[in-house]
DSSP file (Angstrom, degrees, kcal/mol; ACC not computed):
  #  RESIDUE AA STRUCTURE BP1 BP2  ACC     N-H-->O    O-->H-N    N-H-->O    O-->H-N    TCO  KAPPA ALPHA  PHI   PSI    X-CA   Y-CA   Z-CA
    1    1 A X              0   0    0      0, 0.0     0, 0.0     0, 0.0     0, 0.0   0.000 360.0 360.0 360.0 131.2  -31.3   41.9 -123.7
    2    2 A X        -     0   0    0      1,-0.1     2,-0.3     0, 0.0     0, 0.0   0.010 360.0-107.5 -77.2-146.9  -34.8   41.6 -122.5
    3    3 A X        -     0   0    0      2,-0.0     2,-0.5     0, 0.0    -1,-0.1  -0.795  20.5-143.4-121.4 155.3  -37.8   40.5 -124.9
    4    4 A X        -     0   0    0     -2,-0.3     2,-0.5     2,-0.0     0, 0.0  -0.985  19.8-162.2-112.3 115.1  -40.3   43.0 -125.9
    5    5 A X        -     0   0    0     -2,-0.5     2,-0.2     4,-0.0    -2,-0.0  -0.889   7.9-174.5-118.4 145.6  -43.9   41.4 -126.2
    6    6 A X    >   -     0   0    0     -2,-0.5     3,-2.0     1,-0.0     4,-0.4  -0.835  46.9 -85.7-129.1 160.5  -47.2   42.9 -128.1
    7    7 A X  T 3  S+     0   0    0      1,-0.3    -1,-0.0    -2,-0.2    -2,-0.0   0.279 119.1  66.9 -65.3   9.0  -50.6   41.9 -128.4
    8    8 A X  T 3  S+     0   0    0      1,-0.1    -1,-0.3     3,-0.0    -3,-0.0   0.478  92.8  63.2-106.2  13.3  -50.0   39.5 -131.3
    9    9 A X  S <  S+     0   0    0     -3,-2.0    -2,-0.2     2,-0.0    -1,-0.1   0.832  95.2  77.2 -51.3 -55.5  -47.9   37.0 -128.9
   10   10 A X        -     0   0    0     -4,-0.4     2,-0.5     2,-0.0    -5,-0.0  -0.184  63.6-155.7 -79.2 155.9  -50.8   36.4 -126.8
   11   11 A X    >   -     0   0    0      1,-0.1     3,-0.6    -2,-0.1     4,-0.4  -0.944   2.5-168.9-118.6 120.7  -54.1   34.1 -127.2
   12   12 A X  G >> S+     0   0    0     -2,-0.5     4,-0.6     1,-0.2     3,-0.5   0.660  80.5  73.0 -96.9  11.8  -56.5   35.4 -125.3
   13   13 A X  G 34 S+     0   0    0      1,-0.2     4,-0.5     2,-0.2    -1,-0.2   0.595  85.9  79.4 -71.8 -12.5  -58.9   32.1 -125.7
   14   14 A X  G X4 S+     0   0    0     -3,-0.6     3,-0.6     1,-0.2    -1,-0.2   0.988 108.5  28.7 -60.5 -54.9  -55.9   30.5 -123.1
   15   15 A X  G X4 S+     0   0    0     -3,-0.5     3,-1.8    -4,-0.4     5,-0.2   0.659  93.3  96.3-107.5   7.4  -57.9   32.3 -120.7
   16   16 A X  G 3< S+     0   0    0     -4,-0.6    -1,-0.3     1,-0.3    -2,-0.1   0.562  95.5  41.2 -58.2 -27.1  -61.6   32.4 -122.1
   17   17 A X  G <  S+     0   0    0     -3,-0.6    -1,-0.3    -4,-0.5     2,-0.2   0.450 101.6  87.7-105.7   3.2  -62.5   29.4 -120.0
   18   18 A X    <   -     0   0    0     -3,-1.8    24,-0.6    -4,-0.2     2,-0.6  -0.582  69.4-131.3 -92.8 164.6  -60.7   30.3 -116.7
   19   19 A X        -     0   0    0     -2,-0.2    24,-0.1    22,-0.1    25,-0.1  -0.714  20.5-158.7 -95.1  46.3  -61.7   32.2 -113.9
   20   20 A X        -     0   0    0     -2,-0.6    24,-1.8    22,-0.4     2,-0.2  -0.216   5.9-149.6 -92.9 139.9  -58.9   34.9 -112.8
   21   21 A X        -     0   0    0     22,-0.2     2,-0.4    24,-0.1    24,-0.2  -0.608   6.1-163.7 -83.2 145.4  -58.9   36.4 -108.7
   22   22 A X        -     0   0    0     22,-0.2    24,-3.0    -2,-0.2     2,-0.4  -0.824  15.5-145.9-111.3 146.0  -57.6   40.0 -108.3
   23   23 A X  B     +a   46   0A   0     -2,-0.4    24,-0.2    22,-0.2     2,-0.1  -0.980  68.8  21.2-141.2 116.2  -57.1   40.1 -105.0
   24   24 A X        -     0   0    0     22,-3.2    22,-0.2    -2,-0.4    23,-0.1  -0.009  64.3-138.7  86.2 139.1  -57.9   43.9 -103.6
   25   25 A X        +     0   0    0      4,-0.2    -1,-0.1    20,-0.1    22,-0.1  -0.010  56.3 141.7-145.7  20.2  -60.2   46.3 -105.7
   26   26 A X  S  > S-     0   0    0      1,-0.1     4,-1.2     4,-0.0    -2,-0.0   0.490  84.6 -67.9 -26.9-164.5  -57.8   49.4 -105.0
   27   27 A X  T  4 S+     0   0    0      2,-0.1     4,-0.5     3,-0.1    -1,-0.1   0.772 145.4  37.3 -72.9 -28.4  -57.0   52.2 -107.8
   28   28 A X  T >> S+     0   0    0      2,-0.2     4,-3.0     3,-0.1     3,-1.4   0.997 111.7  50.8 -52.6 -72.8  -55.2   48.7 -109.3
   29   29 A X  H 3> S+     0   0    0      1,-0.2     4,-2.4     2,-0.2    -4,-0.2   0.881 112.9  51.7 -32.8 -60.3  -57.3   46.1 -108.4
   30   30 A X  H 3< S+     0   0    0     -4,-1.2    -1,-0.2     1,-0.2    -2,-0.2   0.574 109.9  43.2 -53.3 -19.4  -60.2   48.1 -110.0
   31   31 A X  H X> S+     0   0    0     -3,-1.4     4,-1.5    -4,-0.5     3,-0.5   0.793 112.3  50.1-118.1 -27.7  -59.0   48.9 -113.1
   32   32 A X  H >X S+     0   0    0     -4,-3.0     4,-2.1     1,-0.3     2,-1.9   0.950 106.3  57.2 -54.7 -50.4  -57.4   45.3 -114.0
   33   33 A X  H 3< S+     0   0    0     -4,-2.4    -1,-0.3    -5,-0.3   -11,-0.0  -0.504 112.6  45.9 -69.4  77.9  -60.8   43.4 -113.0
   34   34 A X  H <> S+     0   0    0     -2,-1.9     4,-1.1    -3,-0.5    -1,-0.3  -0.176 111.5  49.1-122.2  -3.2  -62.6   45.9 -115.9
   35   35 A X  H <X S+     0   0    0     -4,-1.5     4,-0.6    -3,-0.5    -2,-0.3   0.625 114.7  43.6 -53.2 -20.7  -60.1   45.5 -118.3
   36   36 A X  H  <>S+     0   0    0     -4,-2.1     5,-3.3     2,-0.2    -3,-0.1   0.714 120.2  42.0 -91.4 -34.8  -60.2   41.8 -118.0
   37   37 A X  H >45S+     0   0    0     -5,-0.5     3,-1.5     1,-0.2    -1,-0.1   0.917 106.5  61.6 -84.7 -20.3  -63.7   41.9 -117.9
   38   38 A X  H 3<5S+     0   0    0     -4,-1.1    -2,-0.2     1,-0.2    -1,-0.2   0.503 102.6  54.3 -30.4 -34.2  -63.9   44.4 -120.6
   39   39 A X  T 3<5S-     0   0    0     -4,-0.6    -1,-0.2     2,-0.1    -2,-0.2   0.200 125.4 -98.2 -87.9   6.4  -62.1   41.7 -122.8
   40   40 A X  T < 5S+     0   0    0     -3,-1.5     2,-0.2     1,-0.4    -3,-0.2   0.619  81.2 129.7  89.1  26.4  -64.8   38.9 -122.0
   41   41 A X      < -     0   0    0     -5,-3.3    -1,-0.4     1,-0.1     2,-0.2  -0.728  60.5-109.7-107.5 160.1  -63.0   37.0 -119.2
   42   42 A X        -     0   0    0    -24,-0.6     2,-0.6    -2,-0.2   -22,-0.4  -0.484  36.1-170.0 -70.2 138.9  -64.7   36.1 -115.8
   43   43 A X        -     0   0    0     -2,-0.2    24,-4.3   -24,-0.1    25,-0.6  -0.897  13.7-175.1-126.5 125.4  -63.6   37.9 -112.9
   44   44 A X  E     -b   68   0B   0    -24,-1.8     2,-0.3    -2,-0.6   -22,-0.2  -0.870  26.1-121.9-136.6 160.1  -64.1   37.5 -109.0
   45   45 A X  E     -b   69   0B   0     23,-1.0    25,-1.5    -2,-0.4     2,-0.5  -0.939   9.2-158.8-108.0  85.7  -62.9   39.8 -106.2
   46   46 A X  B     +a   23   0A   0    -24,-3.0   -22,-3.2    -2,-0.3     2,-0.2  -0.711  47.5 129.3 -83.7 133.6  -60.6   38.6 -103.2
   47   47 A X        -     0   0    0     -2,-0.5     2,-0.1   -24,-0.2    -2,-0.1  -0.904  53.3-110.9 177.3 133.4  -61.3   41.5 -100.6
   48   48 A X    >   -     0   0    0     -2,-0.2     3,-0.8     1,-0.1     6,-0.2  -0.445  25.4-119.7 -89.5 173.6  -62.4   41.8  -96.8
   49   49 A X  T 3  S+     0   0    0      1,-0.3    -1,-0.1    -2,-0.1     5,-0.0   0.807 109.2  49.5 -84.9 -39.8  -65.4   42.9  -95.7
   50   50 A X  T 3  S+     0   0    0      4,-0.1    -1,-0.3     3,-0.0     2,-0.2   0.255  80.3 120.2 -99.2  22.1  -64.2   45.7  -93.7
   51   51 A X  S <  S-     0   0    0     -3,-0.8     4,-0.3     1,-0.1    -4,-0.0  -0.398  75.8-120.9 -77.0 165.9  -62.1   47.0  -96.5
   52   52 A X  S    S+     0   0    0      1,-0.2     3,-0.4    -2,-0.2     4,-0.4   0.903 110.2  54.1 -79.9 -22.3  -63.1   50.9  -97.7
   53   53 A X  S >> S+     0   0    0      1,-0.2     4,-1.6     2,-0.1     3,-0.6   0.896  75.5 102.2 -85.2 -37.4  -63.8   49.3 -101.5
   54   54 A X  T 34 S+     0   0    0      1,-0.2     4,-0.4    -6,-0.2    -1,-0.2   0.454  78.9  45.8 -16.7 -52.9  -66.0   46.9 -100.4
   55   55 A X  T >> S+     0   0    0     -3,-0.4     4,-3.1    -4,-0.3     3,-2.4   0.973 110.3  53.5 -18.7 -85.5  -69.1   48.8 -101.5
   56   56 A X  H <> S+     0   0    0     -3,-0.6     4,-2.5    -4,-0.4     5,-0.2   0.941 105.9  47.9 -41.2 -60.5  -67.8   49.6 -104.5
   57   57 A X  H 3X S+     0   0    0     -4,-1.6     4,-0.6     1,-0.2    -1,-0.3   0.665 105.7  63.7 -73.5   5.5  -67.0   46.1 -105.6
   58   58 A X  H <> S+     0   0    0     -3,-2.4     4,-1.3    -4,-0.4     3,-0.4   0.788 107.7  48.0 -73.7 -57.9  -70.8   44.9 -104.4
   59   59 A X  H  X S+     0   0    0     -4,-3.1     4,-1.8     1,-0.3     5,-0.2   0.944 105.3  51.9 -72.0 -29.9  -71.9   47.2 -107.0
   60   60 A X  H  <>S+     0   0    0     -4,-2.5     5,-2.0     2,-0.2     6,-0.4   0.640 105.8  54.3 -47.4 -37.2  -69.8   46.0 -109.4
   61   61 A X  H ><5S+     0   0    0     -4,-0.6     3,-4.6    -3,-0.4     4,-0.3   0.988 110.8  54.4 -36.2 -86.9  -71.1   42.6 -108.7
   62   62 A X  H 3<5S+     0   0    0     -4,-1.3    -2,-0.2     1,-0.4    -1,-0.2   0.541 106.2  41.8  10.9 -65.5  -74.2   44.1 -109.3
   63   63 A X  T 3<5S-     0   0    0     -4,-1.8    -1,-0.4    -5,-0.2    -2,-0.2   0.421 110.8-119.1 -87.1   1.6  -73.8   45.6 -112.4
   64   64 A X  T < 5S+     0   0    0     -3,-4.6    -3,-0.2    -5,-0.2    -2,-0.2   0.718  82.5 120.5  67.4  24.0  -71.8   42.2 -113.6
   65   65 A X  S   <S+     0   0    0     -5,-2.0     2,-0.2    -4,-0.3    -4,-0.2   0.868  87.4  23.7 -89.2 -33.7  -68.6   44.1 -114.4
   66   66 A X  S    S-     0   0    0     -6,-0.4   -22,-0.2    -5,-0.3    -2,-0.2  -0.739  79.1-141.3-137.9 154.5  -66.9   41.5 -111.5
   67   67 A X        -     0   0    0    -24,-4.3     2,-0.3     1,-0.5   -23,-0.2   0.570  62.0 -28.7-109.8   0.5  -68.5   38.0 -110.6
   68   68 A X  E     -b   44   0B   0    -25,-0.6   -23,-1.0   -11,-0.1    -1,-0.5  -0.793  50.2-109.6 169.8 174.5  -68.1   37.7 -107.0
   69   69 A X  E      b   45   0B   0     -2,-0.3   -23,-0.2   -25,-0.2   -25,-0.0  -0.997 360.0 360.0-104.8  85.6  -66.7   38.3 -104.5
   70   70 A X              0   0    0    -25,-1.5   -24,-0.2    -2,-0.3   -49,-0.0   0.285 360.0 360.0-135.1 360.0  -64.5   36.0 -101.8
C-alpha cells in the first residue's frame, strides 16, 4: 500500500540553507520556483538563452522572486 505524506512529515529548515535549480521556467518550472521562493528558499533558474521564457525569468530575477539564472 503506498504511504500518504502531509505537511507535518516535512522540515522545511532541511532546505533553508540550500540552494535548489529548476531547470526550465515553463507553466511548471514557473510556478514551482514561486512556491519555493514563496516559502523563503533560494532559487536559481537553469534555462537557455534562446528559450521563449527567458524574458520572463530576467524579470523575475529582477524582482528577486528567482536568484539567477544559469
Amino acid at each position: 500500500m503506498p504511504s500518504i505524506y502531509y505537511d507535518r512529515h516535512a522540515d522545511i529548515k532541511v532546505l533553508k540553507s540550500k540552494t535548489i535549480a529548476i531547470i526550465g521556467y515553463g507553466s511548471q518550472g514557473h510556478a514551482h520556483a514561486r512556491n519555493l521562493h514563496d516559502s523563503g528558499l533560494k532559487v536559481v533558474v537553469g534555462l537557455r538563452k534562446e528559450s521563449a521564457f527567458w524574458k520572463r525569468a530576467q524579470k523575475e530575477v529582477m524582482e528577486g522572486v528567482i536568484h539567477g539564472l544559469i
